[in-house]
N, C-alpha and C positions, 0 to 999 in steps of 0.2 A: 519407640516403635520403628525408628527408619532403621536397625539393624535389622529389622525381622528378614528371615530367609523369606524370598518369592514363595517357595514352596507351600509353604504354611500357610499363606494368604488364596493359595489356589487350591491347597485339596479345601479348604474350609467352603469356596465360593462353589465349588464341585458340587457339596455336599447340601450347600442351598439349594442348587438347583434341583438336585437329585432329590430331596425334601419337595418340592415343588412339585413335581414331575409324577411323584407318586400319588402325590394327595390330587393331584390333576386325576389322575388314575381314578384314585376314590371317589372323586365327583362326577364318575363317569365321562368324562375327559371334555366335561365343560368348558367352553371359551372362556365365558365370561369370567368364572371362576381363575381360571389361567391369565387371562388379562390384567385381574383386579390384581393380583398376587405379583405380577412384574412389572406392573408400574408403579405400586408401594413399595417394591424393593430400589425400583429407579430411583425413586424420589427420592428415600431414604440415603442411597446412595451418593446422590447427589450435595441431601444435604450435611451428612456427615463427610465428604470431603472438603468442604468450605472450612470444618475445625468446630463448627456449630456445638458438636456434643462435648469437645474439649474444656467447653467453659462450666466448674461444677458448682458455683457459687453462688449459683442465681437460687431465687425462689419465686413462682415452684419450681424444681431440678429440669433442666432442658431435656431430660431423657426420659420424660414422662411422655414425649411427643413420640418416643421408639414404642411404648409398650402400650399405654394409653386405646390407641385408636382399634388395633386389634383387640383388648379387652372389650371395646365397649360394643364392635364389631360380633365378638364373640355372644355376649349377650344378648346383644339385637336379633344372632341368629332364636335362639332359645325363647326368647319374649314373640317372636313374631310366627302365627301361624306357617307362611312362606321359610319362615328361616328355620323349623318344626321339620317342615316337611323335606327340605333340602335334608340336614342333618338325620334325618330316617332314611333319606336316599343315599346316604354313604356307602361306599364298598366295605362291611364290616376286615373283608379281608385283605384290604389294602391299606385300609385305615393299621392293621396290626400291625403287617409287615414294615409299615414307614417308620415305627420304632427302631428298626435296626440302624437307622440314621445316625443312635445316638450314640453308636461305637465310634464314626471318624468324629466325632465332634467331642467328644470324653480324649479321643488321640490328638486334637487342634489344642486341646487346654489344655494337656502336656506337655505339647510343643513349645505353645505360649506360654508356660509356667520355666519349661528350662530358659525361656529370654526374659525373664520377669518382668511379664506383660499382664500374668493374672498369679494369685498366689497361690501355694501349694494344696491347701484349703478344696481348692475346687478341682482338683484333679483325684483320680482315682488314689493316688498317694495319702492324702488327707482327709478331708470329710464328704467327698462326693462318690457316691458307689452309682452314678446313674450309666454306665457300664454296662450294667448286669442285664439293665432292661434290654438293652441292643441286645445283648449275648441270647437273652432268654426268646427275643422277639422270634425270631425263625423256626424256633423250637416250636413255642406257640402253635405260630401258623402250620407247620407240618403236622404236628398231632390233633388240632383241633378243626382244622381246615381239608389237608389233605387224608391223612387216616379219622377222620373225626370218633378220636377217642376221648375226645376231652369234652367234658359237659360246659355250658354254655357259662354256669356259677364258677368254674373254675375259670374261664376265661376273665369275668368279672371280676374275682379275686384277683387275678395277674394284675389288672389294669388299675387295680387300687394299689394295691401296691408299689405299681412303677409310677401311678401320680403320687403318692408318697414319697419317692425318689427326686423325682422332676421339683417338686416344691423343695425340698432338700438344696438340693444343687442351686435353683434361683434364689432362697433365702439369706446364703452363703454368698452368693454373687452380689445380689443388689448390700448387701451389710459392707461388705468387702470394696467395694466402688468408695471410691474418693468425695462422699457424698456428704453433705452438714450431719448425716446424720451414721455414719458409717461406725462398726461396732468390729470390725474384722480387722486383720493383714495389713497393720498399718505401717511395718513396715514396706511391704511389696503387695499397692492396693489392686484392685483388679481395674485396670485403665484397655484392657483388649478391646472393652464392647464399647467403648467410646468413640472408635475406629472405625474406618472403610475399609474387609469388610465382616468384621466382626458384631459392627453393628444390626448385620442381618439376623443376629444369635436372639435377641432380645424383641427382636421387631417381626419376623418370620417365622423362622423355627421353633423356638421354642411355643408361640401360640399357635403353629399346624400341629406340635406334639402336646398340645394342652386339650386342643378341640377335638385331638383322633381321640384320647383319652373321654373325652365330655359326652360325644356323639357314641360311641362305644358304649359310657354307662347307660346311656339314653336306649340305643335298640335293644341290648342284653333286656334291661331292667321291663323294657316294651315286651318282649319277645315272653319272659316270666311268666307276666302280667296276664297274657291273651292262651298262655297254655293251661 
């Protein structure tokens, strides 16, 4: 990793924020919300600089500490009235458009694959088509949002589909990591998310583009229900 160009390390940190920023958006531009969200990237930051995630031999894997807490975060929202109602209060159309996110971050793992940092595997080249959802995401939002020619079922179907994609690409990711239990790329594992700050891919982004997904099937599936 010390050859990685700057560059690559900075659209990707861009692209966190920019991830952030919209779901900030989506929360109707709650603090709290905003505050939670950068100082678990701080930490995380913090404590993947120290080489923390580097060590892959332990049990349980140290990188269950990256994805772990917004999982459980994640549910806590869904289990708790409070966390119900938040997730009903999303911006359904912010929530969409943050997908688009996942074009610079499908181009970071390209990057990161021409310095064999992650393997071929996870870039559009190989087994990860999660590309398309970026590509489609704008689309989306313009016909169902601004022309609203799109029925609300098909917006559903989109979003099943690009979590279909999203699980794709993490399956292949955590197989593919240098892990006791790894099934992938052994000869070039995927060591990127190990790193500062890539480690924000597994601990951030990908669970604000889990939860746009969760909350999305949640008001569609509401919306249904009550018509």
């Amino acid at each position: 990793m010390e050859n990685l160009p700057s560059y690559i390390s900075i659209v990707f940190g861009l692209t966190t924020i920019l991830t952030t920023l919209i779901f900030y958006k989506a929360a109707g531009n709650s603090k709290p919300v905003l505050l939670v969200i950068l100082i678990w990237l701080a930490v995380q930051a913090l404590i993947a600089s120290s080489g923390f995630y580097t060590v892959t031999d332990t049990t349980p894997p140290r990188f269950l500490l990256l994805v772990l807490p917004p999982l459980l975060g994640i549910a806590g929202l869904f289990m708790s009235p409070k966390g119900r109602k938040f997730i009903d209060g999303l911006d359904l159309k912010s929530l969409t458009i943050l997908h688009t996110i996942r074009i610079p971050v499908e181009l970071v793992l390209f990057f990161l694959f021409t310095y064999k940092a992650v393997p071929e595997l996870m870039t559009f080249e190989g087994r990860n088509f999660d590309i398309l959802s970026g590509i489609t995401a704008p689309v989306i939002f313009y016909f169902a949002f601004i022309r609203k020619q799109l029925s609300r079922k098909i917006i559903l179907i989109w979003n099943v589909i690009c979590l279909g994609l999203l699980i794709n690409i993490v399956s292949n990711a955590i197989l593919s990591a240098p892990f006791p239990f790894q099934q992938f790329a052994f000869d070039q594992p995927n060591i990127a998310v190990l790193y500062f700050p890539f480690i924000w891919l597994p601990c951030c982004v990908v669970p604000l583009v889990l939860l746009s997904h969760l909350a999305a099937f949640r008001q569609l599936s509401n919306y249904k229900n009550k018509a």
